[in-house]
C-alpha positions as CSV (number, residue, x, y, z in Angstrom):
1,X,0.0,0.0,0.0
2,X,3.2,2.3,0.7
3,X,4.2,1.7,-2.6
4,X,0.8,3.0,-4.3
5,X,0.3,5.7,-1.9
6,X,4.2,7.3,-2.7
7,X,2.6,6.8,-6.5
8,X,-0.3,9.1,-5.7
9,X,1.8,11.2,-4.3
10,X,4.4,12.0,-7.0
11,X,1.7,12.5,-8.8
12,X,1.1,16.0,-7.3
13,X,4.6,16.8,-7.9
14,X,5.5,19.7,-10.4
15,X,8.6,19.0,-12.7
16,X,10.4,21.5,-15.1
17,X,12.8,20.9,-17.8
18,X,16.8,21.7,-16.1
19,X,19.2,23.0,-18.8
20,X,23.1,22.5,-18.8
21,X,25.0,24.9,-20.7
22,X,28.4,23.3,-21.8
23,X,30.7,25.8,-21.7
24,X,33.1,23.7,-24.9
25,X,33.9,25.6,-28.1
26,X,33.9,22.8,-29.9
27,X,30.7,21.6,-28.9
28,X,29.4,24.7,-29.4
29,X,30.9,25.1,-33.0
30,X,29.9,21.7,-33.9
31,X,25.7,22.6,-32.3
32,X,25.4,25.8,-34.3
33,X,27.1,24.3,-37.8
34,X,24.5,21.7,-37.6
35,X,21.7,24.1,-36.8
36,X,23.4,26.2,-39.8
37,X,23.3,23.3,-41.8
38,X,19.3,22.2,-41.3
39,X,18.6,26.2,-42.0
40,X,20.7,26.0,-45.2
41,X,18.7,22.7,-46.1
42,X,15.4,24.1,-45.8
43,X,16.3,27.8,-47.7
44,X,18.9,26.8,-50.1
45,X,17.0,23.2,-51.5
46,X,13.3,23.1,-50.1
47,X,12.6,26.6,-50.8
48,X,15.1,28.0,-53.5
49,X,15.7,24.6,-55.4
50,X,12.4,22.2,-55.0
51,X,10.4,25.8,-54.2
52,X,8.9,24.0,-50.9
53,X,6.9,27.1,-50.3
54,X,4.9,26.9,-53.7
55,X,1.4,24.9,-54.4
56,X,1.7,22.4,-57.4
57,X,-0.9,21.4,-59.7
58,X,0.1,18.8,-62.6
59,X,-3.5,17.8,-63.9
60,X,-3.2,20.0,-66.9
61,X,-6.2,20.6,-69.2
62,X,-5.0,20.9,-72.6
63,X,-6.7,20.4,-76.5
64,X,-4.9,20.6,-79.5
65,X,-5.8,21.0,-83.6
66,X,-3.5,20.5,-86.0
67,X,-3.6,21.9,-89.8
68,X,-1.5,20.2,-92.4
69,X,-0.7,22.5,-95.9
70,X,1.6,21.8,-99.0
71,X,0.8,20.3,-102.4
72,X,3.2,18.3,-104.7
73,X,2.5,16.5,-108.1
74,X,4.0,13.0,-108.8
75,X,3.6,11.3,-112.0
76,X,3.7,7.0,-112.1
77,X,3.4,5.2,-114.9
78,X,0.2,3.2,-114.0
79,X,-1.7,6.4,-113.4
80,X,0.2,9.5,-114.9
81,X,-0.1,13.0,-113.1
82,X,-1.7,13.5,-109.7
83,X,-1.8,16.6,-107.6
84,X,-1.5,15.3,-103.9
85,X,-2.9,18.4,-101.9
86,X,-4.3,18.0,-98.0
87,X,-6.8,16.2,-98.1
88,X,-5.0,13.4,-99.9
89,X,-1.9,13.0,-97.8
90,X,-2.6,13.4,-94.5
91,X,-4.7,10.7,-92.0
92,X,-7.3,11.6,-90.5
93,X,-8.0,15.2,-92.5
94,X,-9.3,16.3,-89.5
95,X,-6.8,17.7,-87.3
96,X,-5.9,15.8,-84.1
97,X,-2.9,14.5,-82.0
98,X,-2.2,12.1,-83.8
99,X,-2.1,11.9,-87.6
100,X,0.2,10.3,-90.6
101,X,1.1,12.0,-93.5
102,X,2.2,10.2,-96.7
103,X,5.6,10.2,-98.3
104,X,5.6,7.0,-100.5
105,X,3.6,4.6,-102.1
106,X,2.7,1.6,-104.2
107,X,-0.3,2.1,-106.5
108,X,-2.0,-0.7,-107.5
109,X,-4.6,0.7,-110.3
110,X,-8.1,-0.6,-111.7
111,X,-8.4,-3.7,-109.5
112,X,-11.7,-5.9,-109.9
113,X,-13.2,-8.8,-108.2
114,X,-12.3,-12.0,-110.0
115,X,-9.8,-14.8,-110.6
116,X,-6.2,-14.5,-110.6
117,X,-2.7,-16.2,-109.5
118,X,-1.7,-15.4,-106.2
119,X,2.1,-13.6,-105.9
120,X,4.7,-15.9,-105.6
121,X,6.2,-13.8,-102.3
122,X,3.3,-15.5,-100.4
123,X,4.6,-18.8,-99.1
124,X,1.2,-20.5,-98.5
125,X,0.0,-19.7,-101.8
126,X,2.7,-21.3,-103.6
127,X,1.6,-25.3,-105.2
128,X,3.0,-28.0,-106.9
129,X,-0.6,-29.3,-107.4
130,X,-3.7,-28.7,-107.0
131,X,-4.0,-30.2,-103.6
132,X,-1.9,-27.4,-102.3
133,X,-4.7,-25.4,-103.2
134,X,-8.0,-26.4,-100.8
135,X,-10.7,-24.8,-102.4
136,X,-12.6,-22.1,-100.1
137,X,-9.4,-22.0,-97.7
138,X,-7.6,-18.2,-97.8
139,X,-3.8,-18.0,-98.2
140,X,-2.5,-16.9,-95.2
141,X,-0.9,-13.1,-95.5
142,X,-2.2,-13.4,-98.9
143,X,-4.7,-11.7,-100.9
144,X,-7.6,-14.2,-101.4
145,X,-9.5,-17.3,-101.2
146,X,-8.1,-20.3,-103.0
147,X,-10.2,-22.2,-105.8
148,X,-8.7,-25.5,-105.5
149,X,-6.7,-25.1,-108.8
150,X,-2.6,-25.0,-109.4
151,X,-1.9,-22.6,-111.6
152,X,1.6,-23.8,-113.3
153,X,2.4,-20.7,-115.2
154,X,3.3,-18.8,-111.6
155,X,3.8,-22.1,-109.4
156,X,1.0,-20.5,-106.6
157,X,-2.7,-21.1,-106.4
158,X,-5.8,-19.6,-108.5
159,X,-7.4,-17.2,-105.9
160,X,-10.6,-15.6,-105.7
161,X,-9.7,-11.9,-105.1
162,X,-8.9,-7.9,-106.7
163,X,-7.1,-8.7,-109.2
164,X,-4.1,-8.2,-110.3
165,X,-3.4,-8.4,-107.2
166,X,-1.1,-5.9,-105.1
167,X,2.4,-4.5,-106.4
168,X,5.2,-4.8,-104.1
169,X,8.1,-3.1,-105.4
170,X,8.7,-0.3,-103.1
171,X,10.2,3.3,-104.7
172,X,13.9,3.4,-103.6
173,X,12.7,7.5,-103.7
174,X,10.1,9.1,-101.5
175,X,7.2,9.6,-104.3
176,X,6.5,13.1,-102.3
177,X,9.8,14.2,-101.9
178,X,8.3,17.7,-101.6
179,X,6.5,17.2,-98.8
180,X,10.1,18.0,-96.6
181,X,8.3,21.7,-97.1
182,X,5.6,20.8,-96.1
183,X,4.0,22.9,-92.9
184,X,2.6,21.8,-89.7
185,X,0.6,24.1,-87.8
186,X,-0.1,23.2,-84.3
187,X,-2.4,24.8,-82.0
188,X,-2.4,24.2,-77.9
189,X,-4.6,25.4,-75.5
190,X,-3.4,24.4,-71.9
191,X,-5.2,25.2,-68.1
192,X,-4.8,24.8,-64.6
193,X,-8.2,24.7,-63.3
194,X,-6.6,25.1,-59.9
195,X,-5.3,28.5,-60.1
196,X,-7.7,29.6,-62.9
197,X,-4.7,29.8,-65.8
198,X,-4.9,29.5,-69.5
199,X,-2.7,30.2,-72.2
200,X,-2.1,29.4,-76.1
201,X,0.9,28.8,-78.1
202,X,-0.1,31.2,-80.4
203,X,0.9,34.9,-80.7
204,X,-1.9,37.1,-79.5
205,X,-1.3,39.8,-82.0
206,X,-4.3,41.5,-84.3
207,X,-2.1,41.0,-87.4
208,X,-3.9,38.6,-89.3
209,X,-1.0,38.0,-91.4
210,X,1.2,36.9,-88.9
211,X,0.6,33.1,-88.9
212,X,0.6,32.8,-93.0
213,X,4.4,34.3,-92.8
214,X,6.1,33.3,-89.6
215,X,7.7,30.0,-89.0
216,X,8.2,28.8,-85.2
217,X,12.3,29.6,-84.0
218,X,13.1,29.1,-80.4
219,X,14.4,32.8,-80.1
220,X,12.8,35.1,-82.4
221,X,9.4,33.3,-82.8
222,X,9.0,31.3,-80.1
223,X,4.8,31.9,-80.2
224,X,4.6,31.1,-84.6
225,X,3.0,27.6,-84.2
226,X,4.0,26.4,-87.6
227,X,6.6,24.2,-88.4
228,X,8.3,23.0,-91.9
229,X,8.6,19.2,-92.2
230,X,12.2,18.8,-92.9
231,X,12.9,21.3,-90.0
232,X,11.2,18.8,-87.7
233,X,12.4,16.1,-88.7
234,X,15.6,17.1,-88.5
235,X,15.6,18.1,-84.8
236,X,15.0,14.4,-84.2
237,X,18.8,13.9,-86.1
238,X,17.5,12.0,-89.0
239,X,17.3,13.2,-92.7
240,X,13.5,13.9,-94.1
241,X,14.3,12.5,-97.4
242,X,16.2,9.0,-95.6
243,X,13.5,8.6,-93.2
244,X,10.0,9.4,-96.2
245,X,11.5,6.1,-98.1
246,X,10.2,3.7,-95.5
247,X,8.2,6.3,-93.1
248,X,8.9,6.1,-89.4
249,X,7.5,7.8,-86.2
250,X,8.2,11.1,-84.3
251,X,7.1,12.0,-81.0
252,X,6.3,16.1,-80.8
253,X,6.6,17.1,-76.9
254,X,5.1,20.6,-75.4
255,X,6.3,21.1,-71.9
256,X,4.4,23.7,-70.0
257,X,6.6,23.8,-66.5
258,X,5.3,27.4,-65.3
259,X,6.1,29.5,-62.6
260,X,2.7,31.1,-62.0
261,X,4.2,33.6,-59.1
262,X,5.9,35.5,-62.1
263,X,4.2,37.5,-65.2
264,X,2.3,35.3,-67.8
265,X,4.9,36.2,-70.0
266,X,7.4,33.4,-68.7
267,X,4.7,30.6,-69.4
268,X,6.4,29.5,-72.4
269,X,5.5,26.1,-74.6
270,X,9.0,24.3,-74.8
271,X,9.3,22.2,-77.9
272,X,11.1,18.8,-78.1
273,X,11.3,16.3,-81.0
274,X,12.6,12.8,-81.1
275,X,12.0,9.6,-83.4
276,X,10.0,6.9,-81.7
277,X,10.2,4.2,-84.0
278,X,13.6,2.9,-81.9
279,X,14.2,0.2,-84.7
280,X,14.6,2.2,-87.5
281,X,18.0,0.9,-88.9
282,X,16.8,-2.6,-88.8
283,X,15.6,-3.4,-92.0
284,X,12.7,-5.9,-91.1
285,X,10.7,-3.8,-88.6
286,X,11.9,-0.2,-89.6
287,X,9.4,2.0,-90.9
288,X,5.7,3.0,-91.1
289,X,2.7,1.7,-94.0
290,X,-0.7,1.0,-94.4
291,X,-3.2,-0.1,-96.8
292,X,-6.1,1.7,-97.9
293,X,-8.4,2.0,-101.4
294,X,-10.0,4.5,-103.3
295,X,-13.5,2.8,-105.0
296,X,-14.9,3.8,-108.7
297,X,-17.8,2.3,-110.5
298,X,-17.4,2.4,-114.2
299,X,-19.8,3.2,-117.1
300,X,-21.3,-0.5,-116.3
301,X,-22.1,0.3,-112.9
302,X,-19.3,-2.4,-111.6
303,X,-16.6,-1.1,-109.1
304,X,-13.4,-1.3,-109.2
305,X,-10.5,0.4,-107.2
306,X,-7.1,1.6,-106.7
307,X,-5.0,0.1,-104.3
308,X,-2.4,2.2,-102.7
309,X,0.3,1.0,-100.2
310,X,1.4,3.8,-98.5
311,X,4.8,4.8,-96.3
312,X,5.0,7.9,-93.8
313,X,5.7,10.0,-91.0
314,X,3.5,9.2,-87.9
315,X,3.4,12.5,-86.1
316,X,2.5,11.9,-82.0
317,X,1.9,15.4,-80.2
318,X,2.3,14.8,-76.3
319,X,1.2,17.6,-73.8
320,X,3.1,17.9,-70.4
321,X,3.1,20.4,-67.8
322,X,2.7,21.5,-64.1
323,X,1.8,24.8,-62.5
324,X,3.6,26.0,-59.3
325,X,2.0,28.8,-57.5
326,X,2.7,30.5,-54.0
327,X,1.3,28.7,-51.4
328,X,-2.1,30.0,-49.3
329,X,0.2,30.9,-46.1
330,X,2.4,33.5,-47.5
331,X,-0.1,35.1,-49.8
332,X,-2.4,35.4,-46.7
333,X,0.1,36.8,-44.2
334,X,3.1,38.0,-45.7
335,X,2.5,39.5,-49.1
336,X,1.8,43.1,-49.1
337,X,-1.1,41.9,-51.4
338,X,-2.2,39.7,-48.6
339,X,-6.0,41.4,-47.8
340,X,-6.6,41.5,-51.6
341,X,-5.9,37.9,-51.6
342,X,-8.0,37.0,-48.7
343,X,-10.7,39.1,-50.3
344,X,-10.6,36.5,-53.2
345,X,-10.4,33.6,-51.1
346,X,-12.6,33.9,-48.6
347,X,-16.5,34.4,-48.8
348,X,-18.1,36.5,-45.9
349,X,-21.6,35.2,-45.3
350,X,-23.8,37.8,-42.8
351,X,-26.2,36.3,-40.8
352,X,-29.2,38.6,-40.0
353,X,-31.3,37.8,-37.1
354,X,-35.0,38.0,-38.0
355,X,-37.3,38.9,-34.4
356,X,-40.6,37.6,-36.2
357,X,-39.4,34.1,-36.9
358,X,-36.6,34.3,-34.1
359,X,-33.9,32.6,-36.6
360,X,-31.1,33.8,-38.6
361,X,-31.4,34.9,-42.1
């Protein structure tokens, strides 16, 4: 019982914190170095470097139309002259993040439903007899559906298919050659909902002609949105006309990293431009094609088409950014702005009391 009675007892006791001053140099040097040290940490790298004492928002809101513009004329020997404007080169017309614009092509011209030999570069539709050829079975990475017959003219099977079927010698020379002057124009709208901020990568000028004359340089038109083909390319490290042969891929990056303490003026896009397609020297999975068809019906009323193979530039437009702004405490208390900003912040709601129904308003 003594023991929980002195217990009780101590309870009531008042302590307070004893300090021992050392009176050591060194460990007085050493105490205020590392004290120096933690306040240097905290000014120097969370405030000055990693700006500790700034709000972040990365969930940028951004939209972004593209217009393509450039014509060039080739000439082929199955079709003669063509005029490739616009609307024939680039996929989808409509302008979007993504998109492919044509640089080379096979044309396959007036193909039509019927019966024909299958190529010989198709291993499954080569024979030696008709049993190699299983009526109703398709050739596999070919171009039809096999009619059970041999055909020993070609050594491959008699297919069902548009015939003649496709062309597959490639151009050694990009067909549209011109297109390395081609123009991009790129339009970005960006936001940070959080802090209320927009902007464009667009000049805001009233000189209409400004956009149909400038092209985008990092120093003296940082704001012209328009970019030549060859230009582009280029800042990836590759050569337009090496790279149109086969096609390929290039990413376009637009970096929005804004202070949004300082003027609007020093939120600035910042471009960057690299090849995607990593495997571009290999000579098996380099390179970027499609097929597509353009359909006719002749004087009969039957259809036919032509068949294009096409090679080209896959253009990828990524949008990346974060806002930084000053955070809440120091606009509230320590900027000589601060009652304007609590102004903005805060909402003052008055309550009225109202005698007749003896409850606030």
């Amino acid at each position: 019982m003594a023991g929980w009675g002195g217990f009780f007892i101590s309870l009531l006791n008042y302590k307070t914190e004893k300090y021992v001053i050392a009176e050591n140099r060194k460990i007085g040097i050493l105490f205020r170095l590392y004290q120096l040290a933690v306040l240097g940490y905290l000014i120097g790298w969370v405030f000055v470097v990693k700006k500790g004492y700034q709000e972040r928002e990365e969930a940028i809101q951004t939209s972004v139309i593209t217009k393509l513009k450039g014509v060039t004329l080739t000439n082929t020997s199955e079709t003669g002259p063509y005029l490739w404007s616009a609307e024939d080169y680039v996929i989808p017309p409509n302008g979007e993040q993504v998109f492919f614009i044509v640089t080379n092509y096979i044309e396959t011209p007036n193909q039509r439903l019927g019966l024909c030999a299958e190529s010989f570069k198709v291993p499954n539709g080569r024979c030696q007899s008709d049993d190699d050829c299983v009526e109703g079975e398709s050739v596999t990475a070919g171009h039809g559906i096999k009619t059970g017959l041999c055909l020993n003219s070609t050594g491959t099977c008699e297919i069902h298919a548009w015939c003649p079927v496709e062309y597959s010698r490639r151009p050694t020379e990009p067909r549209l050659s011109e297109a390395e002057n081609f123009t991009i124009y790129i339009k970005n709208f960006i936001r940070f909902p959080k802090f209320e901020f927009s902007k464009s990568n667009v000049l805001e000028t009233s000189d209409e002609s400004y956009l149909k004359r400038c092209s985008y340089d990092k120093e003296n038109h940082p704001y012209c949105p328009i970019f030549r083909l060859a230009d582009l390319v280029s800042s990836t490290g590759n050569d337009f006309q090496d790279m149109a042969v086969k096609g390929g891929s290039v990413g376009i990056l637009i970096e929005w990293n804004c202070n949004l303490d300082k003027d609007a003026s020093q939120c600035n896009p910042q471009y960057s431009f690299t090849r995607l397609d990593r495997n571009f020297n290999n000579s098996i999975t380099s390179g970027y094609n499609f097929r597509y068809a353009r359909y006719y019906r002749d004087e009969n009323g039957e259809t036919y088409r032509t068949l294009y193979k096409v090679y080209g530039i896959r253009f990828d437009i990524m949008i990346n950014g974060q806002g930084a702004f000053a955070c809440d405490m120091i606009l509230l208390y320590m900027m000589n702005t601060s009652s304007f900003y609590r102004d903005k912040k805060f909402e003052i709601i008055n309550f009225k009391y109202d005698p007749l129904f003896g409850a606030f308003e």
